[in-house]
C-alpha positions in Angstrom: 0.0 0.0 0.0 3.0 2.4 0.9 4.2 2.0 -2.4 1.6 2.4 -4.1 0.7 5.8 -2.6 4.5 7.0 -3.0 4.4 6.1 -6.6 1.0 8.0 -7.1 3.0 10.9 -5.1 5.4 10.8 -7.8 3.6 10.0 -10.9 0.3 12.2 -10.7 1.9 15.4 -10.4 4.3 15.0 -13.3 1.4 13.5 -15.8 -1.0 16.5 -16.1 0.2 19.4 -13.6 -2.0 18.1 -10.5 0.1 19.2 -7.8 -0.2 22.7 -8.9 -2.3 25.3 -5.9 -5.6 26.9 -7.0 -6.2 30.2 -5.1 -9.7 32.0 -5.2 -9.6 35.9 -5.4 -12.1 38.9 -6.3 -11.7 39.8 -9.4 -14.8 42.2 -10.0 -16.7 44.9 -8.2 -16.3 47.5 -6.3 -16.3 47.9 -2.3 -19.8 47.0 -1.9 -19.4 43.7 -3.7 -16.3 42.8 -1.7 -17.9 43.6 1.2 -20.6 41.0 0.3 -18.5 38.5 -0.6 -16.7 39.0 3.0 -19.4 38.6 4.9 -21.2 35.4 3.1 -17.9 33.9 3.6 -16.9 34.8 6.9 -20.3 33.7 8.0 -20.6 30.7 5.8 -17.3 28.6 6.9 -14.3 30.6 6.2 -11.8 31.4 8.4 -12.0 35.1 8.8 -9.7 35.5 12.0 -6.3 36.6 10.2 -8.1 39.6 8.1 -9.4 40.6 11.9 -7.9 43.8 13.6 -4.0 42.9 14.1 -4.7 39.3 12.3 -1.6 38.4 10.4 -3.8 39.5 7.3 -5.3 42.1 8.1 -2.6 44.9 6.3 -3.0 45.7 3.7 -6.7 47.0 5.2 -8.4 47.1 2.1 -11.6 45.7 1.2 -10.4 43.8 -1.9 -7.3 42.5 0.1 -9.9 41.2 2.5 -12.1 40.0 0.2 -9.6 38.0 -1.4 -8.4 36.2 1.9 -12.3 35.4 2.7 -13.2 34.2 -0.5 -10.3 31.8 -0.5 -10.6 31.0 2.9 -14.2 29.6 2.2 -13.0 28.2 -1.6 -10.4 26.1 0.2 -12.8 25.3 3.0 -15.3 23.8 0.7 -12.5 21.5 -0.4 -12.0 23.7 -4.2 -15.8 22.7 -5.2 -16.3 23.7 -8.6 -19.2 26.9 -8.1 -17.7 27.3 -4.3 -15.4 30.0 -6.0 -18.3 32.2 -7.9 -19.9 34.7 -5.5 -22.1 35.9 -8.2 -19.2 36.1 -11.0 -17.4 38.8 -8.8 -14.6 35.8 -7.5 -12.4 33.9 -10.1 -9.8 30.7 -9.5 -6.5 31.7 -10.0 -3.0 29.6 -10.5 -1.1 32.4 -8.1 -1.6 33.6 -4.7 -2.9 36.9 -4.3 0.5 39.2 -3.0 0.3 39.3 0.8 2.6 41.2 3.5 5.0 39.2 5.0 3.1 36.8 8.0 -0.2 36.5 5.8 -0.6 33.5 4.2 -3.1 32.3 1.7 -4.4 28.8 2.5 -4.1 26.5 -0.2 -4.8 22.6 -1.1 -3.2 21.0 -4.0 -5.3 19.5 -7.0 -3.0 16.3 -6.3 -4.1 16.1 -2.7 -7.4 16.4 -3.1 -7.3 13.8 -5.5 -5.8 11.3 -3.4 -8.2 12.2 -0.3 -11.0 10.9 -2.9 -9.5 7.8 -3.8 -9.2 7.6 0.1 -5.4 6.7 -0.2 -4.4 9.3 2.4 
């Protein structure tokens, strides 16, 4: 069994790019959509306690900067559900973190992972 999950380790990620993260970020709308989009997720599973006063996310204190730690916060949560990334079209998947000040980091879960939770091999 070991050997077969170390050589699904090593294959999966080199045959089609499955290793690579998947971030969710705002990418339309203004303050008042963000805002939205904050407080669905934040209130629907995400983990909203590093954009909180003096959370390691909170700088830069922006809504979009926010946003964009909420949204993926609740995208990752949701385990990278296809639709759990949409918040009405203002909320895309993207390949790259969005840029963060040094402490904040953006959650993340691998496609290669989440493959091999399904398969029930890890």
């Amino acid at each position: 069994m070991a050997l077969v999950l170390i050589s699904l380790l090593v294959l999966l990620p080199a045959m089609s790019g499955l290793s690579d993260a998947a971030y969710c970020v705002c990418s339309s709308g203004g303050d008042g959509v963000f805002q939205k989009n904050i407080d669905y997720a934040c209130g629907a599973g995400a983990d909203c306690s590093a954009i909180i006063q003096n959370g390691a996310c909170y700088n830069p204190n922006t809504v979009k900067d926010h946003c964009n730690y909420a949204v993926n916060s609740y995208y990752q949560r949701k385990g990278q559900v296809a639709g759990s990334c949409d918040f009405a079209g203002s909320a895309t998947v993207s390949p790259t973190a969005p840029s963060a000040v040094s402490g904040c980091v953006y959650p993340s879960s691998s496609r290669c992972w989440k493959l091999l939770k399904s398969w029930s091999l890890v």
